[in-house]
TIFIBA-146562 format. One record per residue (C-alpha): y negated, x, z; residue in three letters; chain. Coordinates in Angstrom, 2 decimals, padded with zeros to 5 digits, always signed. Layout:
<recs>
<rec yy="Y" xx="X" zz="Z" resn="ALA" chain="A"/>
...
</recs>
This chain:
<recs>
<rec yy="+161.11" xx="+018.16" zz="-016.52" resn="UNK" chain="A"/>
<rec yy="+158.42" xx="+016.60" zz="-017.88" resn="UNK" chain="A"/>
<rec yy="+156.77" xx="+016.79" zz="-021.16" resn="UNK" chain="A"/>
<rec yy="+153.62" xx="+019.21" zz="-021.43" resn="UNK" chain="A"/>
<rec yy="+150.26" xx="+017.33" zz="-021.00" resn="UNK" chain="A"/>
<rec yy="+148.22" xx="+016.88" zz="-024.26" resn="UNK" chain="A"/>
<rec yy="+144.98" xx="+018.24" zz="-024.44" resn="UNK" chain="A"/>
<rec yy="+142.23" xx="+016.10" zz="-025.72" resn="UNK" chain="A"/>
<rec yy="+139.20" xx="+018.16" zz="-025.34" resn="UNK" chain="A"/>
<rec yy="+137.95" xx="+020.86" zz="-023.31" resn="UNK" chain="A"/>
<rec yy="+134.00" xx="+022.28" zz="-023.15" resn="UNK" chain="A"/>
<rec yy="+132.88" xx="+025.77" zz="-021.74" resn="UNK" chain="A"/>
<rec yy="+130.18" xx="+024.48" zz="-019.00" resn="UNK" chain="A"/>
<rec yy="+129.68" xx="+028.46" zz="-017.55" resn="UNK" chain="A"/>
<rec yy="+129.28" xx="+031.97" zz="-018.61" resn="UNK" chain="A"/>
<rec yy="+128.58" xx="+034.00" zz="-016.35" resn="UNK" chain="A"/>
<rec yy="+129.05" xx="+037.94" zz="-016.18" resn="UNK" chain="A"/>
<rec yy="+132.83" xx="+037.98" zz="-014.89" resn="UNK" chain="A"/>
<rec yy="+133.76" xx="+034.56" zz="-015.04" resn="UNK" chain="A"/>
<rec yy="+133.40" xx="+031.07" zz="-017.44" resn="UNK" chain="A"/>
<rec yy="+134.26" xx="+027.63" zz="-016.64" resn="UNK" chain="A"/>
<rec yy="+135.88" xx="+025.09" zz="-019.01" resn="UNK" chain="A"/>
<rec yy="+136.27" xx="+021.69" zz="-018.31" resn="UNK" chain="A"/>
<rec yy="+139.16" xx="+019.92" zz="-020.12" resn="UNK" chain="A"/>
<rec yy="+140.68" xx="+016.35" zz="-020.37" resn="UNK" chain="A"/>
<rec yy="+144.16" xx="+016.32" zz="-020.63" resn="UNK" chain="A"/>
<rec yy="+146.55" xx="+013.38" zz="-021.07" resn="UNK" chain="A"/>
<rec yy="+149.65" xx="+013.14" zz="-019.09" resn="UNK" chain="A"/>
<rec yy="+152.02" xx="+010.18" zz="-020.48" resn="UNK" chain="A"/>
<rec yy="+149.09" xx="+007.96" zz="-021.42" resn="UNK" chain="A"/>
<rec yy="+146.80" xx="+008.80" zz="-018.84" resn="UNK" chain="A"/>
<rec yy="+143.70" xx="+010.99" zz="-018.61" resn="UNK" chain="A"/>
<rec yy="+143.13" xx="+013.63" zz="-016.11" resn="UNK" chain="A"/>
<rec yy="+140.15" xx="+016.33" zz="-016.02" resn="UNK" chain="A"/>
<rec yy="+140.12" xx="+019.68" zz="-014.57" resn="UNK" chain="A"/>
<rec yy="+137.99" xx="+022.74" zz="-015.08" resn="UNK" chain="A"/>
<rec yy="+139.53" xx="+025.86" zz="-015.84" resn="UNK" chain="A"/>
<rec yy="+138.36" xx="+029.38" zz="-014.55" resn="UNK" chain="A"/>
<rec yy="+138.48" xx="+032.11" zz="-017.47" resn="UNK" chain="A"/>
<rec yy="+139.07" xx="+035.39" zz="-016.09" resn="UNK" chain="A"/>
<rec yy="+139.22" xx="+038.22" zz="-018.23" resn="UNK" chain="A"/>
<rec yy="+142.42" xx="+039.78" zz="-016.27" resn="UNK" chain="A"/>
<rec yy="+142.70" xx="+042.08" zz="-013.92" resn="UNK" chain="A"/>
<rec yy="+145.21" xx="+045.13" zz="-012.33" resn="UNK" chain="A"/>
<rec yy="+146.35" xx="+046.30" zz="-008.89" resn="UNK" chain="A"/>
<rec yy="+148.10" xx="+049.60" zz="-008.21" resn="UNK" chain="A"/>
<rec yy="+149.97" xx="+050.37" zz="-004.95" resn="UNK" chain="A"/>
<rec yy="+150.01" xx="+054.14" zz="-005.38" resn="UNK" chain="A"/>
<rec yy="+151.26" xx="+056.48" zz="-002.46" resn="UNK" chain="A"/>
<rec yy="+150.09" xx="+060.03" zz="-001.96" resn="UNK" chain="A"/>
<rec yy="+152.27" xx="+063.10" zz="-001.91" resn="UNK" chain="A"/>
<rec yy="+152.83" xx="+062.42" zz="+002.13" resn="UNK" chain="A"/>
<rec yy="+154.46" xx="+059.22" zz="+000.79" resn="UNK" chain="A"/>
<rec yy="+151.53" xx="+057.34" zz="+002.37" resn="UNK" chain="A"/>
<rec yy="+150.01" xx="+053.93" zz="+000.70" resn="UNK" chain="A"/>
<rec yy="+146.69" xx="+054.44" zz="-000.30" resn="UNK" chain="A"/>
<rec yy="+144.35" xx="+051.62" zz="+000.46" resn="UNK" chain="A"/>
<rec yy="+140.51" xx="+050.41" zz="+000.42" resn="UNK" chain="A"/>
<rec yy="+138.28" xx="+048.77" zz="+003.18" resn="UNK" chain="A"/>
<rec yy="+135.56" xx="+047.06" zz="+001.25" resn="UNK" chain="A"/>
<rec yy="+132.91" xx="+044.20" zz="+001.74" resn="UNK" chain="A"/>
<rec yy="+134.06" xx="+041.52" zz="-000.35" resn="UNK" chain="A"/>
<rec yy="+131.61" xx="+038.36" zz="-001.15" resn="UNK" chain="A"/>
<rec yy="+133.97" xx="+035.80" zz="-001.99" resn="UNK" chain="A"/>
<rec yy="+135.22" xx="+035.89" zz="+001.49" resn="UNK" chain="A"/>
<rec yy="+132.11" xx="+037.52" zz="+003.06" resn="UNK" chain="A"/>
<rec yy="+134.04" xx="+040.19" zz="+004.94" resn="UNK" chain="A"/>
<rec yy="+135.65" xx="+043.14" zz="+004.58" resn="UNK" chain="A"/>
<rec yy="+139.45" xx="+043.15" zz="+003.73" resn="UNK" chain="A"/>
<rec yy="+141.73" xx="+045.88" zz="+003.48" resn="UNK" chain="A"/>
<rec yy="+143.72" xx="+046.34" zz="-000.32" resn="UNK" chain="A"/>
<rec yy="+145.49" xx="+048.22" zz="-002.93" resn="UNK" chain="A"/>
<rec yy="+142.82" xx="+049.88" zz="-005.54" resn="UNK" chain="A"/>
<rec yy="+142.14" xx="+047.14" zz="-008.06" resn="UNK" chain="A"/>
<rec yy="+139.53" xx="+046.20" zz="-010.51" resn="UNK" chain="A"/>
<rec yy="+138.80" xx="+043.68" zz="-013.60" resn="UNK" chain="A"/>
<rec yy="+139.95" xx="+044.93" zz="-017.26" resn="UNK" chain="A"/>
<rec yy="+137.50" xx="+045.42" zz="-019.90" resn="UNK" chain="A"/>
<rec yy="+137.94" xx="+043.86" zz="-023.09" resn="UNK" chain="A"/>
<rec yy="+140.88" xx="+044.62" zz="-025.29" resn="UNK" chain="A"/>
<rec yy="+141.94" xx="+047.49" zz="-022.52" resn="UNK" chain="A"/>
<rec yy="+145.48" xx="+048.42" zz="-021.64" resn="UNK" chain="A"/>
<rec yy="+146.03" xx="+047.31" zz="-018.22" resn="UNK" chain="A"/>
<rec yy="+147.90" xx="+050.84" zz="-017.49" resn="UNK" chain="A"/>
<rec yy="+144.85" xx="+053.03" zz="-018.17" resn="UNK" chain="A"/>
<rec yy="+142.52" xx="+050.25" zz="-016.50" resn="UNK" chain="A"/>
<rec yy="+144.76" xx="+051.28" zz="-013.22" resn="UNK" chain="A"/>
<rec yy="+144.79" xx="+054.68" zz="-014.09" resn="UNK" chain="A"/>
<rec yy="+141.24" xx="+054.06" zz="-014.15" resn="UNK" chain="A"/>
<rec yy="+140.52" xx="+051.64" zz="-010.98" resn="UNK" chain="A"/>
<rec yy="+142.77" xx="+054.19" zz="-008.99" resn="UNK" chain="A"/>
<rec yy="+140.36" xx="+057.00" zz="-009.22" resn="UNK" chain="A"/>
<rec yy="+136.98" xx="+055.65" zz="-009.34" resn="UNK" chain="A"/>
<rec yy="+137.81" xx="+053.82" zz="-005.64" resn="UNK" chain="A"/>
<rec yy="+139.70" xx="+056.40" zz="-004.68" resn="UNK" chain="A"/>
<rec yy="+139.65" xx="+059.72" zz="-006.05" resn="UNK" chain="A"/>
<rec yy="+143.02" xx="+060.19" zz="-006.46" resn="UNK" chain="A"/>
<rec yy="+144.66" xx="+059.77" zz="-010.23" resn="UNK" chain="A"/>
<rec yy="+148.10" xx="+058.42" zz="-010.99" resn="UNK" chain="A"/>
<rec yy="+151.01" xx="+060.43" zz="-011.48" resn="UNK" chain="A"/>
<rec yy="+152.83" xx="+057.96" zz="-013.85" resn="UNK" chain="A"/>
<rec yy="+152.71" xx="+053.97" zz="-012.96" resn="UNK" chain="A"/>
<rec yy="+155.24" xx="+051.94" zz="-013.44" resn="UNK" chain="A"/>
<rec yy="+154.63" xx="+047.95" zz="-014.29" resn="UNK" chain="A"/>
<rec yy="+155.99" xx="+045.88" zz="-010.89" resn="UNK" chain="A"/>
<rec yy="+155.09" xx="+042.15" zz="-012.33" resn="UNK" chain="A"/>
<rec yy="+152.34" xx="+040.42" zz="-014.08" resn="UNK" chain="A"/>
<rec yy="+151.63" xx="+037.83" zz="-011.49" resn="UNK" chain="A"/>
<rec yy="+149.14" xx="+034.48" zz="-011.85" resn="UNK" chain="A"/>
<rec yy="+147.09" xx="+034.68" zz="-008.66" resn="UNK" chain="A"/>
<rec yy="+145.65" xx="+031.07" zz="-009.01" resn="UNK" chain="A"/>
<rec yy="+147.51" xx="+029.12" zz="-011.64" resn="UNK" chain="A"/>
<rec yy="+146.46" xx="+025.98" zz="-010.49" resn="UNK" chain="A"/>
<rec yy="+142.44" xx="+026.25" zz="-011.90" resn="UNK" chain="A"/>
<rec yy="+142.14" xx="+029.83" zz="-013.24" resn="UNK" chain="A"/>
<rec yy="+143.72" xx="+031.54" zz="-016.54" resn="UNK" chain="A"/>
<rec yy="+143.35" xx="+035.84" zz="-014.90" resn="UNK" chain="A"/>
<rec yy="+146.54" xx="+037.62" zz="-015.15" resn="UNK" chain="A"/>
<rec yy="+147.25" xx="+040.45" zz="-012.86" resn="UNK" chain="A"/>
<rec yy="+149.18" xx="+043.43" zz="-013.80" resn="UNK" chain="A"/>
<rec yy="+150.64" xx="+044.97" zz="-010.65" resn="UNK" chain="A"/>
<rec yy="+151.47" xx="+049.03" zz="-010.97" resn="UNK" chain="A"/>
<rec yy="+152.91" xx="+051.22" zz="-008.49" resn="UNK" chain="A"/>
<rec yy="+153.02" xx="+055.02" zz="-008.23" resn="UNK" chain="A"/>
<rec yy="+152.35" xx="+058.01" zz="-006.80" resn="UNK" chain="A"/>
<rec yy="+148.79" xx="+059.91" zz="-006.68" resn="UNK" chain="A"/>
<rec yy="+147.35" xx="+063.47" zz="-006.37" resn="UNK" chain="A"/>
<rec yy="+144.12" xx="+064.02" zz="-005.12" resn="UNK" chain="A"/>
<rec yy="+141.59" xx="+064.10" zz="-008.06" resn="UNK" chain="A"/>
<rec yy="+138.34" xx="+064.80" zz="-006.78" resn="UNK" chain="A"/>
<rec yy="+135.82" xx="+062.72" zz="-005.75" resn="UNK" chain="A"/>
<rec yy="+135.19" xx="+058.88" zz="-006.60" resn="UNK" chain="A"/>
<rec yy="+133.16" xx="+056.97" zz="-009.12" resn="UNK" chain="A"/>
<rec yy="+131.67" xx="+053.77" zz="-007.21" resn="UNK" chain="A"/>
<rec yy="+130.07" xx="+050.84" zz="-008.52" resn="UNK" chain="A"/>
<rec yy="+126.74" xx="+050.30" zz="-006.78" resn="UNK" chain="A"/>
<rec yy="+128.27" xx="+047.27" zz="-004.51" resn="UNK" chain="A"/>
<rec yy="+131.23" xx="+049.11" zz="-003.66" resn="UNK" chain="A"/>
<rec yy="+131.11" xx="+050.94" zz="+000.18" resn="UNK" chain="A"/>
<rec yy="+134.85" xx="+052.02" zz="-000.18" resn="UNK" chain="A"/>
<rec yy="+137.12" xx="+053.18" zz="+002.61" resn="UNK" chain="A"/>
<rec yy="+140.33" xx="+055.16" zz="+001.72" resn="UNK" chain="A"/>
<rec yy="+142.62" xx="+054.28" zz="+004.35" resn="UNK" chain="A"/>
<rec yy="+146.40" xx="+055.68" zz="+004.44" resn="UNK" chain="A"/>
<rec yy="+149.27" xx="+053.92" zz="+005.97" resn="UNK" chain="A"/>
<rec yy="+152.44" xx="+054.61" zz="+006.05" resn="UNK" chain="A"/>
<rec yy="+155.36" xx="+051.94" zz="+005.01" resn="UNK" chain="A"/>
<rec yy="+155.51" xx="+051.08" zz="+008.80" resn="UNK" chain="A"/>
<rec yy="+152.05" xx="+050.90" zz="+008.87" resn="UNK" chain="A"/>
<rec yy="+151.97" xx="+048.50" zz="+006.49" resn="UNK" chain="A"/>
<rec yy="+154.13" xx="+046.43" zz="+007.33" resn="UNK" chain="A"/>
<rec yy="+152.44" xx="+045.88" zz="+010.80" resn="UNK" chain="A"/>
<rec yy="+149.23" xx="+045.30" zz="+009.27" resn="UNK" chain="A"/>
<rec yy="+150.44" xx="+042.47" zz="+007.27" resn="UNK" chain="A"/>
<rec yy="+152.28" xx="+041.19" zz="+010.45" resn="UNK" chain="A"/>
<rec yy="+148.86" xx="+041.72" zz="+012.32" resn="UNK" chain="A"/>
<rec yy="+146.94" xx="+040.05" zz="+010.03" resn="UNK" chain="A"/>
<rec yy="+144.87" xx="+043.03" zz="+009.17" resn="UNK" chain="A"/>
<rec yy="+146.18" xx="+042.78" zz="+005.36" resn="UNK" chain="A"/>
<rec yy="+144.93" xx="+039.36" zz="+004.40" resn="UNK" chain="A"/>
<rec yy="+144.75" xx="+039.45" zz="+000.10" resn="UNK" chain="A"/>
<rec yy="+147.61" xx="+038.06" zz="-001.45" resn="UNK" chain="A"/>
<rec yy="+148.16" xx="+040.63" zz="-004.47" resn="UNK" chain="A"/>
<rec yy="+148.02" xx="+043.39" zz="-001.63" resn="UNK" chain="A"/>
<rec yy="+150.97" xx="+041.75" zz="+000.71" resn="UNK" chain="A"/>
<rec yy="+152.47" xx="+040.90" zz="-002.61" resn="UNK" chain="A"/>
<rec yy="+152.65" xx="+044.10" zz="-004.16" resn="UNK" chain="A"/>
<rec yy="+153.14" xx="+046.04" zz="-001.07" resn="UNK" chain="A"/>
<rec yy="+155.84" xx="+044.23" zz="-000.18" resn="UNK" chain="A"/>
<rec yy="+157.97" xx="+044.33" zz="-003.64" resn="UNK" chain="A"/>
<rec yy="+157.08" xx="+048.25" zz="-003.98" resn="UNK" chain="A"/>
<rec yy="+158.69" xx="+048.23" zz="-000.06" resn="UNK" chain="A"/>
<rec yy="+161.59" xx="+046.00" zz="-001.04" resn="UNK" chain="A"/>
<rec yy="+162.08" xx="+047.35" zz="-004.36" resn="UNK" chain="A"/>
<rec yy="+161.96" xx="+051.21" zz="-003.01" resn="UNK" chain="A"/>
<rec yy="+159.20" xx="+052.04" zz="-004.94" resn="UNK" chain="A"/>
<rec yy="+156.78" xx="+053.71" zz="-002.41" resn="UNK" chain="A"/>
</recs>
C-alpha cells in the first residue's frame, strides 16, 4: 500500500448552515493534487421496528434528489451530541414513536471520496409515543413494512437511499428486526 498523501494546505471556501467546503492540495509522491472536501457535522439512522415486528419508515420530499424517497428515521447531530440520544431523538420527532433501547449496527462513511459526515446506524424496537415534532420542510409519511416488504421494495426499486438498503439489510441479515 501506498504511503498517505501529504497535505500542503487546505482553505475553507463555504459555510453554509449544514455544510462547509474546504479545498486542499495534497501531494502524492511528488505530485500535487487538489480536492475539496465536504464537512458534515455527522449524522444517525435508526431502523427501529414496532411491537408488530414491522420496520418503521418515512416518505418525504427530499431536495437533493428532488423527489420523494422512502427511509429509515434519520437526521443531522447537533454539536457535541451523542449520536444515541440524537436517534432517540430523530426517531420520535419523524415518527412519533420512541426507542425501546438501540443498539449501534456500524458507523458507516456514506461518501468518503469528497465528504468527512459519519453515520451512526442504530437499530431497535419502538412504542408508540405520541404524536411527532416536524421541522417546517418535513411532510413525513410513516409507512410500515414488514421484513418481506422490505425486501421487495429494495428489489422494486422503491427503496432507493443507500444508508436505508444498507441498514435494512444488516438489521435483516444480522436478525436484528
Amino acid at each position: 500500500m501506498s504511503p498517505l498523501p501529504e497535505r500542503v494546505s487546505s482553505e475553507r471556501v463555504y459555510e453554509g448552515e449544514l455544510v462547509s467546503v474546504t479545498r486542499v492540495r495534497l501531494r502524492y509522491e511528488g505530485e500535487e493534487v487538489v480536492r475539496e472536501i465536504v464537512e458534515h457535522p455527522g449524522s444517525v439512522a435508526v431502523v427501529a421496528t414496532d411491537r408488530e415486528g414491522r420496520f418503521l419508515l418515512v416518505h418525504q420530499y427530499r431536495v437533493g434528489v428532488g423527489e420523494a424517497t422512502l427511509e429509515i428515521p434519520a437526521g443531522t447531530l447537533e454539536e457535541g451530541e451523542d449520536p444515541v440520544k440524537c436517534a432517540e431523538r430523530e426517531l420520535e420527532e419523524e415518527t412519533g414513536y420512541r426507542a425501546e433501547g438501540l443498539s449501534l449496527v456500524a458507523v458507516t462513511f456514506p461518501t468518503p471520496g469528497y465528504a468527512n459526515e459519519r453515520l451512526y446506524i442504530f437499530a431497535g424496537r419502538a412504542s408508540e409515543g405520541g404524536a411527532p415534532r416536524r421541522e417546517v420542510d418535513e411532510d413525513i409519511r410513516v409507512v410500515r413494512l414488514t421484513r418481506d416488504e422490505v425486501v421487495e421494495a429494495i428489489r422494486r426499486g422503491e427503496i432507493r437511499d443507500l444508508k436505508s438498503i444498507a441498514g435494512l439489510l444488516m438489521s435483516i441479515l444480522l436478525n436484528l428486526g
